[in-house]
Each structure stands twice: as C-alpha cells, then as structure tokens.
C-alpha positions as CSV (number, residue, x, y, z in Angstrom):
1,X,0.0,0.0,0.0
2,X,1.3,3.5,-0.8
3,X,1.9,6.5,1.3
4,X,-0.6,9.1,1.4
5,X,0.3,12.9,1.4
6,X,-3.5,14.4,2.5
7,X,-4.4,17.7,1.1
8,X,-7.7,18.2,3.6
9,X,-7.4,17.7,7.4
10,X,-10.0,18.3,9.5
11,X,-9.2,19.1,13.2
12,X,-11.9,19.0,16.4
13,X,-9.7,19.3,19.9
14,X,-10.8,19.3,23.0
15,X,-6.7,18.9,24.1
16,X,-5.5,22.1,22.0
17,X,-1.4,21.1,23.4
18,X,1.1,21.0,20.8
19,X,-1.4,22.8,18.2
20,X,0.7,25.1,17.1
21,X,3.7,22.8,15.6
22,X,0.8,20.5,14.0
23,X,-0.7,23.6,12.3
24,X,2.7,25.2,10.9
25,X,3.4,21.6,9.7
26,X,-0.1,21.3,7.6
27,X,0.4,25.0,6.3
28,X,3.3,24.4,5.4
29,X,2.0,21.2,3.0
30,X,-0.2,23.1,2.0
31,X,-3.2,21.6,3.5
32,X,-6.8,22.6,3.8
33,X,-7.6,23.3,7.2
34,X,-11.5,22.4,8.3
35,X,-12.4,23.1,11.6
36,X,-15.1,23.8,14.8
37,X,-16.0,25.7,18.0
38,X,-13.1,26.8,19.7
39,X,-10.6,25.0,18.1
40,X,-11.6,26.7,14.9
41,X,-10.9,30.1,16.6
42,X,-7.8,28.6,18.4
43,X,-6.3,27.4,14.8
44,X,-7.4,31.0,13.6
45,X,-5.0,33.2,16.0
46,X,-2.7,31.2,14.4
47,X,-3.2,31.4,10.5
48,X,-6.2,32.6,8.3
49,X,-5.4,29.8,6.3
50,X,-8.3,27.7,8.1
51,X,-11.8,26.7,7.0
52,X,-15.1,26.4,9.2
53,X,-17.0,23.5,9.1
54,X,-20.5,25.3,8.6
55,X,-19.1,27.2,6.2
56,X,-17.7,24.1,4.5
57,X,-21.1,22.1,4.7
58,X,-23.1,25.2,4.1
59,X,-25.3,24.1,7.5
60,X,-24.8,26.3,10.9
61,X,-24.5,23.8,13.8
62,X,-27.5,23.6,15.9
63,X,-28.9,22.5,19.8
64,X,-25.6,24.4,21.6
65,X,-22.8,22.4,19.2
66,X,-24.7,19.1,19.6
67,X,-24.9,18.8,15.9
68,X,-22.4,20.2,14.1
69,X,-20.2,17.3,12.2
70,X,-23.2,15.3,11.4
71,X,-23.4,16.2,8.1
72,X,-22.9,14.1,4.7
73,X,-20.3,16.0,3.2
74,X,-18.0,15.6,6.0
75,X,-19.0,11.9,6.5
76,X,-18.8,11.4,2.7
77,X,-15.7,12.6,2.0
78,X,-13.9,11.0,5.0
79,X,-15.3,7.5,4.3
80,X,-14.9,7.5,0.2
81,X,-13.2,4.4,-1.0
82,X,-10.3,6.3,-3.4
83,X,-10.7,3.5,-6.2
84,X,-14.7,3.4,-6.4
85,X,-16.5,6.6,-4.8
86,X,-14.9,9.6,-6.1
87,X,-17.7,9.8,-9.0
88,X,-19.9,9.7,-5.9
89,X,-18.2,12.9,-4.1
90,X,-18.1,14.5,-7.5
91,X,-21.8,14.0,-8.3
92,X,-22.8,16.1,-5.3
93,X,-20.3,18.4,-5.2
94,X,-18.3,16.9,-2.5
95,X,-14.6,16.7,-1.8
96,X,-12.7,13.8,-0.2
97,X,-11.1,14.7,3.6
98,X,-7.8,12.5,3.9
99,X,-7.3,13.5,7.7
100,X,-8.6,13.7,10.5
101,X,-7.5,14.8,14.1
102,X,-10.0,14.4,16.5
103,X,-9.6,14.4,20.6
104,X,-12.8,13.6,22.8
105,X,-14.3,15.3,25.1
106,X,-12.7,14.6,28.3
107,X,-15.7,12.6,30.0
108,X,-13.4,10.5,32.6
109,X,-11.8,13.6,33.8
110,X,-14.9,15.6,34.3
111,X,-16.5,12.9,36.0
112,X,-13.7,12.3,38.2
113,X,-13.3,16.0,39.2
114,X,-16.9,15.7,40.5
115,X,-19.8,17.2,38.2
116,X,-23.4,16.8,38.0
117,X,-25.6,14.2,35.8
118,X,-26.4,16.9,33.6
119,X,-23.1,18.0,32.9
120,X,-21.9,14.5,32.9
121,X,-24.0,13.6,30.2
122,X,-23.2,16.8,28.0
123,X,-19.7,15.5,27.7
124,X,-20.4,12.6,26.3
125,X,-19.0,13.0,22.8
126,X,-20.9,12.3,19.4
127,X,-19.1,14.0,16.8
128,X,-16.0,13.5,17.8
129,X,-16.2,9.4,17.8
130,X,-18.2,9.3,14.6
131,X,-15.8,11.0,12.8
132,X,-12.8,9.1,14.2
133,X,-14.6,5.7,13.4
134,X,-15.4,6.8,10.4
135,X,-11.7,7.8,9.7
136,X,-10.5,4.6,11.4
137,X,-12.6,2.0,9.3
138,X,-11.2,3.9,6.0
139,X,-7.7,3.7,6.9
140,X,-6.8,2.5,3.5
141,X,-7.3,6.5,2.4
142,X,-7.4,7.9,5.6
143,X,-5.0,9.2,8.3
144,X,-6.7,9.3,11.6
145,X,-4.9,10.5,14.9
146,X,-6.6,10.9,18.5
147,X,-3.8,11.2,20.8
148,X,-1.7,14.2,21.0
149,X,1.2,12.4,21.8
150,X,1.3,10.9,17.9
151,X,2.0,14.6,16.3
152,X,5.2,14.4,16.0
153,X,5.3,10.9,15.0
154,X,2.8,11.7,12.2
155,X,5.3,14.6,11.3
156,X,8.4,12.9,11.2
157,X,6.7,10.1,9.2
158,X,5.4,12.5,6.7
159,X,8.5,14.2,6.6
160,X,10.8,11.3,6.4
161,X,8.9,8.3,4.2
162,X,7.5,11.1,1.8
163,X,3.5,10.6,3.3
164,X,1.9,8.7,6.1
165,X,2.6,5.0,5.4
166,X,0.4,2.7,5.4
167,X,1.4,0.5,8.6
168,X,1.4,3.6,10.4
169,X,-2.1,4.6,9.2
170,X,-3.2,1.1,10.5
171,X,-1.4,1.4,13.6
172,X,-3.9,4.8,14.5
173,X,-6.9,3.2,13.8
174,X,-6.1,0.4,16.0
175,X,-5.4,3.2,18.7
176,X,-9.1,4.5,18.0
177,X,-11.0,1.8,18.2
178,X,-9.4,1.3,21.7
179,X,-10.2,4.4,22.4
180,X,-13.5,4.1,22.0
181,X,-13.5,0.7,23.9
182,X,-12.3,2.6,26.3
183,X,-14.5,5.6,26.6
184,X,-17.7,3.5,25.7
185,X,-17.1,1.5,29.3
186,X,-15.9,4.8,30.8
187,X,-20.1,5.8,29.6
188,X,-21.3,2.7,30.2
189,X,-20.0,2.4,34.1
190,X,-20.7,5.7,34.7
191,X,-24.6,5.1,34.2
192,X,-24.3,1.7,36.2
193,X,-23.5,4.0,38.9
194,X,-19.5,2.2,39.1
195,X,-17.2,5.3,38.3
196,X,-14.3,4.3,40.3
197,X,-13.0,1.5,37.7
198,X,-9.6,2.0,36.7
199,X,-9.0,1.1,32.6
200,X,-5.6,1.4,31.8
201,X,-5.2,3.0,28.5
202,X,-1.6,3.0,27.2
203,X,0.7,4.8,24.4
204,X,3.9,2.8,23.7
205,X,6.4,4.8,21.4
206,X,8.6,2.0,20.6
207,X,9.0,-2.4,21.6
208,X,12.6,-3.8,22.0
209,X,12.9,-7.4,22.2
210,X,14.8,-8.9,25.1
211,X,17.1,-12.3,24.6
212,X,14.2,-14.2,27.1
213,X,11.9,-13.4,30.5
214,X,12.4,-14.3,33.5
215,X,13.8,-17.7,32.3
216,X,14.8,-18.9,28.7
217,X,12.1,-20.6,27.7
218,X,10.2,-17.6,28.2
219,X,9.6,-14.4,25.5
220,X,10.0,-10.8,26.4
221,X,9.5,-7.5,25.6
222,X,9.9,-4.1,26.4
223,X,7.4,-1.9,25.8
224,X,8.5,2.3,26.0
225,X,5.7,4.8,27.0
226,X,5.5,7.6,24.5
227,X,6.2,11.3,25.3
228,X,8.4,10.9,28.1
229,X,10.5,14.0,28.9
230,X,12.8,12.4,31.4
231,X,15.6,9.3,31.4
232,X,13.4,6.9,33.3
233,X,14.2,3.1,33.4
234,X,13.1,2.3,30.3
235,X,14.5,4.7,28.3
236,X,17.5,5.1,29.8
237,X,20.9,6.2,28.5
238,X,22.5,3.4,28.4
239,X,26.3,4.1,28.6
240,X,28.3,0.5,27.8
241,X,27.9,-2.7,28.6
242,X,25.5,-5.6,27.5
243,X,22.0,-5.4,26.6
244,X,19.8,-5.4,29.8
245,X,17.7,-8.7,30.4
246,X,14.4,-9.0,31.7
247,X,15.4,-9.3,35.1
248,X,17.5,-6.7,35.0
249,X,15.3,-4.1,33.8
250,X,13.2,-5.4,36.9
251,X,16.1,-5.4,39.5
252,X,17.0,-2.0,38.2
253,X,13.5,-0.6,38.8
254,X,13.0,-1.5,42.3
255,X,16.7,-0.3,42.7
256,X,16.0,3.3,41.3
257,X,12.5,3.6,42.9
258,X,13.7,3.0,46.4
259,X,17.0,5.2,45.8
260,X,14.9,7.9,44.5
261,X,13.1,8.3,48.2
262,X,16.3,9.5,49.6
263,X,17.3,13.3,49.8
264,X,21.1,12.9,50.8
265,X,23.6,11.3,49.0
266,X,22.4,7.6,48.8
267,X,22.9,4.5,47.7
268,X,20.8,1.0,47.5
269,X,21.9,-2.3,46.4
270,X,19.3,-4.9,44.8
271,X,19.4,-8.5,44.4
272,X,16.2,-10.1,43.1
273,X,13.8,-7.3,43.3
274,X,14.8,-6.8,46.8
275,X,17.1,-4.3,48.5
276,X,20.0,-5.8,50.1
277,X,21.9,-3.2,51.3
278,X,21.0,1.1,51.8
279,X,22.6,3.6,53.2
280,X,23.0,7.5,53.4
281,X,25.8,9.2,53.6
282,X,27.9,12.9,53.3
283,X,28.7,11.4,49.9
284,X,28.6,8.8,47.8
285,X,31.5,6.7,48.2
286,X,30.3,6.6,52.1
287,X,26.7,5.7,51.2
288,X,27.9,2.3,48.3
289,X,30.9,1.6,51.7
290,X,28.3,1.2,54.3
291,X,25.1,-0.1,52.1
292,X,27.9,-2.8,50.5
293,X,28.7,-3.6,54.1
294,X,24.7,-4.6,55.1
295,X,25.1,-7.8,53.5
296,X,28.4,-8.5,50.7
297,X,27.1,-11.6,50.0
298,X,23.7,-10.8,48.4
299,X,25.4,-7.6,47.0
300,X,27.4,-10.0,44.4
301,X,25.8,-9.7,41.5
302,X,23.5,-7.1,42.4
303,X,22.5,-3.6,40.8
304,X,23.6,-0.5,41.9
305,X,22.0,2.5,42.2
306,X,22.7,6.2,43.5
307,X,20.8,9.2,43.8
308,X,24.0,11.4,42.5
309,X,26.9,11.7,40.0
310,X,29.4,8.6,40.4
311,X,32.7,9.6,40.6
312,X,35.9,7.9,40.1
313,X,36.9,6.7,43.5
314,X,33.5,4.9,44.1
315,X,33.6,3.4,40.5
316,X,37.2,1.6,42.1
317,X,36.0,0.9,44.8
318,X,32.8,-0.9,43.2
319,X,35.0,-2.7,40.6
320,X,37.6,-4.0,43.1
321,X,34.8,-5.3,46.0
322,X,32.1,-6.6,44.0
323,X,30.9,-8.2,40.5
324,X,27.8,-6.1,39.3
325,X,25.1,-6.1,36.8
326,X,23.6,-2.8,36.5
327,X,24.9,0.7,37.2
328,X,22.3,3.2,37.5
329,X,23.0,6.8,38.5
330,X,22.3,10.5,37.8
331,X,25.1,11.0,35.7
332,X,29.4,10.1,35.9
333,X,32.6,11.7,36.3
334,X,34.4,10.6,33.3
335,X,37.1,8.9,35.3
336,X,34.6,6.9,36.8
337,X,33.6,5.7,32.8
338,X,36.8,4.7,32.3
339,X,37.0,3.0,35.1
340,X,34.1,0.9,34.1
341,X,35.4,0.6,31.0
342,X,37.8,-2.3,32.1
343,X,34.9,-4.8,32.8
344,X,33.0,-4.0,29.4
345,X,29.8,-6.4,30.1
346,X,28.7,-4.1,33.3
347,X,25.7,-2.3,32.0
348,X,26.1,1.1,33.0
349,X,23.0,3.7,33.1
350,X,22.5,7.1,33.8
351,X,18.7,7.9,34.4
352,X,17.1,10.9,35.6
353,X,15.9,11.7,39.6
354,X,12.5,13.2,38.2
355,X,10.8,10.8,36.7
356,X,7.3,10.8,33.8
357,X,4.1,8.9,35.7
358,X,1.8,9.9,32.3
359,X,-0.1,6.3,32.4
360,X,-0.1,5.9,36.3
361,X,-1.8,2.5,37.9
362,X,-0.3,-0.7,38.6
363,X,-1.3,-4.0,36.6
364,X,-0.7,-8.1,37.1
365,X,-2.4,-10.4,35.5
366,X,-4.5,-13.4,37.3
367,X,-5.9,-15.9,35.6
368,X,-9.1,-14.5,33.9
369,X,-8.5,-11.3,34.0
370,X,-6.5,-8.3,35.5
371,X,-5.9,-6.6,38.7
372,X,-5.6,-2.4,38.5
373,X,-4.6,-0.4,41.1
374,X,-3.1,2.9,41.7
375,X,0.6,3.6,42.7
376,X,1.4,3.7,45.8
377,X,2.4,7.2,45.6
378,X,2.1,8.1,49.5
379,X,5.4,9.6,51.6
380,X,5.0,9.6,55.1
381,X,6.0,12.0,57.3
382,X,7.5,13.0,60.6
383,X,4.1,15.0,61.5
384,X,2.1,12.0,60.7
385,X,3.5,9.6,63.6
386,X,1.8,8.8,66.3
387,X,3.7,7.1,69.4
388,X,2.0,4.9,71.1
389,X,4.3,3.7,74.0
390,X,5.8,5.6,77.4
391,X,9.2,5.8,76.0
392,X,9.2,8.4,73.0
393,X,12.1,8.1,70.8
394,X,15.0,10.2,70.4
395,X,16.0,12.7,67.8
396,X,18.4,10.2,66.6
397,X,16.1,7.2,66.4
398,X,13.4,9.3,64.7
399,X,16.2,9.8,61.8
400,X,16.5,6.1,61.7
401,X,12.8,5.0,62.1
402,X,12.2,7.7,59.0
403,X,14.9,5.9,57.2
404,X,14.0,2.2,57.7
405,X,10.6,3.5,56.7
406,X,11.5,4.2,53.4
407,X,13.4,1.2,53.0
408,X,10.5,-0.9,54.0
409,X,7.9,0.2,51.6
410,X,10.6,-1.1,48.8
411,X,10.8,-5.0,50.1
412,X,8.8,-7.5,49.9
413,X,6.4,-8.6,52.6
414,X,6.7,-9.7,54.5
415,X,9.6,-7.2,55.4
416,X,11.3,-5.9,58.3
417,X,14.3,-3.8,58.3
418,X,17.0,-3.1,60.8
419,X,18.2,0.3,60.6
420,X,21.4,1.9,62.3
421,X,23.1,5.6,61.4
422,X,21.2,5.8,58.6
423,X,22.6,2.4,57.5
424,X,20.6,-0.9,57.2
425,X,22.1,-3.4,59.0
426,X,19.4,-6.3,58.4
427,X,17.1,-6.8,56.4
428,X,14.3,-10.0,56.3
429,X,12.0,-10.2,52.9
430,X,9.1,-12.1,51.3
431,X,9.0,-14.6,54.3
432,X,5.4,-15.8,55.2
433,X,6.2,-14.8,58.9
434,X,7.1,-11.6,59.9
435,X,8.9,-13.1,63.3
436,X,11.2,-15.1,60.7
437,X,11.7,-12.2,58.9
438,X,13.0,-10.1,61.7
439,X,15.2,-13.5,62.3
440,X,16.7,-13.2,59.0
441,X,17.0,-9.3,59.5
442,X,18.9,-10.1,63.1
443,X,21.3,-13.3,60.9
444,X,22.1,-10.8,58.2
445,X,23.5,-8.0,60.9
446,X,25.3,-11.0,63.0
447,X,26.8,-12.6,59.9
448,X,28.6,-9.0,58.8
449,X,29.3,-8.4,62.6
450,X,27.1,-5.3,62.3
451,X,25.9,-4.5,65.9
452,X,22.1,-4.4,66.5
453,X,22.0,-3.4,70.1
454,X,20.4,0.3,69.7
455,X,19.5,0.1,65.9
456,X,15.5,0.6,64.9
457,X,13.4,-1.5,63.2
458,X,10.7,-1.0,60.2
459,X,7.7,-3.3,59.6
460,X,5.8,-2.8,56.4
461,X,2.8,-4.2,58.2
462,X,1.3,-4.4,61.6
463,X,2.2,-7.2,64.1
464,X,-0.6,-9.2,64.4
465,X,1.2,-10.8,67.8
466,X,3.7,-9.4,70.2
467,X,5.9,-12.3,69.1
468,X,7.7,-9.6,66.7
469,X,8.3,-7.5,69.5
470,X,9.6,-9.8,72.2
471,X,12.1,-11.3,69.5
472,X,13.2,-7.0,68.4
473,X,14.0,-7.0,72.3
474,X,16.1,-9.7,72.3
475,X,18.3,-8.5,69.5
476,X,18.8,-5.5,71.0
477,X,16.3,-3.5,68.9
478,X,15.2,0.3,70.5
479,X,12.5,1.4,68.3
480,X,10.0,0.5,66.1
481,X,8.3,1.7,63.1
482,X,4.8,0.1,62.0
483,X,1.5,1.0,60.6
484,X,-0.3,0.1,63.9
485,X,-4.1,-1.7,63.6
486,X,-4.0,-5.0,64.7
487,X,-6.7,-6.6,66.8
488,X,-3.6,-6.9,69.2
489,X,-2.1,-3.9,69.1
490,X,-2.7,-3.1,73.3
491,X,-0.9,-6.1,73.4
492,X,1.7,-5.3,71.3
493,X,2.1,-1.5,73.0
494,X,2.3,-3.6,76.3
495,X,5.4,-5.8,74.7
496,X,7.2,-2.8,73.7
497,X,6.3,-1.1,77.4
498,X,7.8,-4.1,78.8
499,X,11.2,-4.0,76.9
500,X,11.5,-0.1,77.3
501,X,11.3,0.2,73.3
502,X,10.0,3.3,71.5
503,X,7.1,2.5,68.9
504,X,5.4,5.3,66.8
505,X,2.3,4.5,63.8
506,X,2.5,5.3,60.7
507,X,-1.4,4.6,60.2
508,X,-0.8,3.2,56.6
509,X,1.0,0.3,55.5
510,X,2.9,-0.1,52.5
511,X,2.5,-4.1,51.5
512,X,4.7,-5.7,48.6
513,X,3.0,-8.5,48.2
C-alpha cells in the first residue's frame, strides 16, 4: 500500500497542546484546514489559512454544538473508498477529507473532578467518535490521529517516508478503536452508577525485544511509554555494557525507585527485586561503603543504584569489592567511565531523579482477568507519627525510624528492616512470617558483625502478635516503626512497654506482596 500525502485535514480538539507545531506543519504542506467551535478560533490566531465547518457544509450547527459534524459531506468525503467513490463525491459536489485529528471530550476527567448528571451527560461525545470511526474504518485512504502524543510521530513520518505509510495509518486506527473501547465502558459504568473503575489505556512509542523473560524458555519484551520527557528506566541512557535482560530491567527498577526516596547522597543495592543493602551518607563513596557492608554476599551480582553523579573513587571501589550487573546513577565523572570501561559487560545507566508517571496505575495479570490499582504514591511524614508507648524516641532514632521506613515500603512482605546511622544493617523479605523475617533481618547484621544493640526497626505491616516484638528486644532492637491496627495492638504496645522500646504508627502500610 502507498503512502498518502493528504491535502484536507479536518481538526476537532478538545486537548489544544502542541497545536501550534501540528498547524505550521499542515500550512506548510499546503493543506486545507476544516475546523469547529473553539478549536476553529484557536487554529485561527494562528493562520487565516483555516476553513469552518459550517461554512464548509453550508449548515450552521444547531442544539448548543450538539450537531455540528453530522453532516454528509464531512462523513462522505472522509469514508470514500479512493478506487470506487470519487464519481460519488463528484456528483454532489463533495470533496474527499484525507485527515482527520479528532480528541474527545474529556468525559473521565470531568467525571472524576466531580460534576453533576447533567453535565456528565453533555460530555459525552458524538461527533468527535463518529468522525474518528469513520476515519479509522477507511484507513486504506485515511489518516486518523486521536492522541496528542502521535504529532510528532505523524510529522516525522510525513516528513521522512514522503507521506503517512500505510502500517502507520493502521497502527492509528487500532489506537481508535481502543479508544473508544475505552470511553464506551468509561459511559457505560458511569450510568451503572461504578465510576471508580480503573482502565488502563496506554501509548507505547517504541518495543525492544529482550534475549528471554524471566527464564529462557520464556519471550519478552519491552514496551516504551510515548512522550516521556525524562531518562526513566526504560529509556535510559545506556552508557556501555550488555543489553539489559528482563530481570535486569526489573532489578534495576526496584533499585531506582527506592533510591529515589532519599534526599542525601544515597545509595541502595538490589538483588532479586529486593534491597540488600542502603545507606546515606555525606557522599557517595560513604553511602555504596556502608550499604555494601549490610550484606556482601547478596550484593554480588547485584545492581547498583545512586541518587548522585558517580565519581571515580567509588567506580574503584565498586569494581575492586564486587561483581555487578547494573549501574544506575544520575550522571558520571568521566574517570569513573573509564573505570568501568575495564569490565565492558557491566551495563552502565545514567537515568534521571525526576521521573514521567503519564499512564499511572499498577497491573498483574490473574488468571481471567487483570488486577488495576493505583501507585502507591504516598510519603509519610515525621508529623504523621503517632507514638504509642511511654518511652518516646530520640531525635536520633526518629532519623532512623524515618529511614527504615523508606526502605521498607521497597521490600517485599513480609519485610522488616533493621536500621542503624542511617545504614541498614538487616534486612528480612518475602517470608510468610514476619517473626522469621526479623530473624533473618537479626542473621544478616550477626553474619557481617554489624551491631544491633540500639538500631531501629521497620515493619511494612502491623504485628498481628507481640511475638515480633519480644524477639526486636532480644536483639537489642530500640525502636520500632509500624503502621499500627492490629486486633492486638494493646498487646503489642504492652510488649514494647515491657522492653523499654520506643514504637510510633504510621497509620498506613505499605505491602509488597
């Protein structure tokens, strides 16, 4: 199939971003402009070189904009087969429209900001879908775009393959029709009186194959979200080493996400999804020295990830302790490159601290169907604890407690964390008892001769029993961290009483499961 060059567009926004590039582009072609409502007047301040439709159709729209694209000519000329209706068009007078850009009205987001029936109902689009259906089903001819985010694409393609291919014209049809999928349950569950359902409705800008998943017998992919403005994971700058694996596009997420909740110079070790080792530090050398330190053993292998620039000593240091995977950090001295330079297979990463969240929610797949839910987007802070027992904890411990918090919300549950300086110094994960974990967390500091006596500790859950307590005291443990809400929990404040610990609630968990 051939590329097409169009020579009418007609445009109907209710998202007016990035308007003016995509007009300057269609001027300059030498395209027809057709257009409505505001976004006629919008494309207007911009160049006279722009057409109403009721001027087009000869019909003035009618019932407040209800009716304003319904009209044969525009319907006509957008759905004429090329190689059998043109005598059609040309019978009445009509001229063929070879592109449409269309945007919805935003029903989800005026629903979710809270709006009344009436003004529910009047954003529910008409116009806008026909049109894009009908644009969508005569793809063969017709260029439809919905999104924004595919300007530029539809640009560069234009520019570069000499008209709008025809893979990519089928590629934005596809994206319409789940559009309207989309916004026709959005409707639908809105009138069945369900409008907290979470659809996840996502723009990927490009696919790279992985060698295998998580094992290799398994296929992967992955799968980049379009207009991203910042070096997250996925798009990374990758600096050397070997193409990233599944598992270590994984690894290195959970690695960046927790290091990212740090505000001083930081650094957090990963093996298997879980942190191994995190500290903070003056610097950055400090914070890899005591965060390698939490546990060596696990760190071989690992990914490593700091919240600054890298610089040449701890790029040494890291090469002579410690066989790594992944590198990720804000950017690197160029000593420190050439010092990773000598082991050529270590991937090496720099990715941005801010990161893009444009298609928020978090999705696994069960067996017949999907669970959506929404990030888990919530910071705690020192205002928000509540202590609960006589002894209240001390300026220092609060630093900890704060600390082992944020470590916590990154491991799996069921996860403990033993915190000292600002250094963990145990950590238990994904155990189905929280009293092992806490013995794994107490094994870890014993095996690395890291004393416990006086550290913190973090549970990403509430003790159900003062089991996890009694066995805190024991190691030596003088404050606690946890959400609080157990059936038990006078039981549990009576535990921590007895052993002269310092316990403050969070009042919200945060459960890996």
């Amino acid at each position: 199939m051939n590329a097409i060059k169009p020579k009418t567009a007609l445009i109907s926004l209710s998202d007016k971003s990035q308007l003016k590039e995509l007009v300057s582009f269609l001027v300059a072609q030498k395209v027809k402009i057709l257009s409505t409502g505001g976004t006629f007047k919008a494309i207007k301040e911009l160049t006279p070189e722009v057409i109403e439709v009721s001027d087009f159709t000869g019909f003035e729209e009618m019932m407040d904009g209800r009716v304003k694209t319904l009209h044969p000519k525009i319907h006509a000329g957008i759905l004429a087969r090329r190689d059998q209706d043109l005598d059609v068009l040309e019978e009445r007078g009509y001229e063929p429209i070879d592109l449409v850009i269309v945007n919805l009205y935003p029903f989800k987001e005026t629903i979710a900001e809270g709006c009344s029936f009436e003004e529910a109902i009047e954003k529910i689009d008409i116009g806008g879908p026909t049109m894009i259906r009908s644009a969508a089903k005569n793809f063969k001819d017709v260029a439809v775009v919905s999104n924004p985010n595919d300007y530029s694409r539809l640009i560069t393609e234009w520019e570069n393959g000499d008209g709008i291919s025809y893979e990519f014209r089928k590629e934005l049809s596809q994206k319409v029709f789940n559009l309207m999928a989309d916004y026709n349950l959005s409707i639908s569950e809105y009138l069945k009186g369900n409008t907290d359902i979470i659809l996840p409705d996502y723009d990927f800008e490009k696919s790279t194959s992985l060698r295998y998943g998580e094992n290799p017998h398994q296929s992967a992919n992955l799968l980049t979200f379009s207009n991203l403005k910042n070096k997250n994971i996925a798009n990374a700058e990758i600096l050397q080493g070997k193409e990233l694996s599944y598992n270590n596009i994984v690894d290195a997420d959970a690695a960046w996400e927790c290091v990212r909740a740090f505000d001083d110079p930081a650094c957090v070790i990963v093996k298997h999804a879980n942190p191994c080792g995190v500290a903070e530090s003056e610097n950055v050398y400090g914070a890899y020295d005591l965060a390698f330190k939490t546990d060596p053993t696990s760190a071989f292998g690992g990914i490593i990830a700091l919240n600054r620039t890298l610089d040449a000593k701890t790029a040494e240091e890291i090469n002579n302790r410690q066989f790594v995977e992944v590198i990720l950090a804000t950017d690197y001295e160029d000593e420190a490159l050439l010092e990773f330079a000598k082991k050529k297979n270590v991937r090496v990463l720099k990715v941005d601290l801010n990161q893009d969240n444009p298609y928020p929610g978090v999705i696994k797949k069960v067996s017949g169907g999907v669970l959506v839910q929404s990030d888990d987007t919530y910071s705690v802070q020192r205002e928000d604890l509540k202590c609960v027992t006589k002894r209240q904890p001390s300026q220092k411990e609060l630093d900890d407690l704060m600390f082992a918090w944020r470590v916590a919300k990154f491991v799996k549950s069921n996860a403990i964390v033993y915190v000292k300086n600002r250094q963990t110094i145990g950590i238990g994960a994904g155990q189905m008892s929280r009293v092992i974990s806490a013995d794994i967390a107490n094994l870890k500091a014993k095996e690395e001769g890291l004393e416990v006596k006086g550290a913190v500790m973090a549970s990403d859950a509430f003790f159900p029993f003062r089991d996890g307590i009694d066995k805190a005291a024991s190691s030596g443990i003088a404050a606690i961290i946890q959400p609080g809400g157990s059936i038990r929990d006078e039981e549990v404040i009576a535990a921590a009483d007895e052993n002269d610990i310092a316990m403050v609630y969070t009042s919200i968990r945060h459960f890996r499961h």
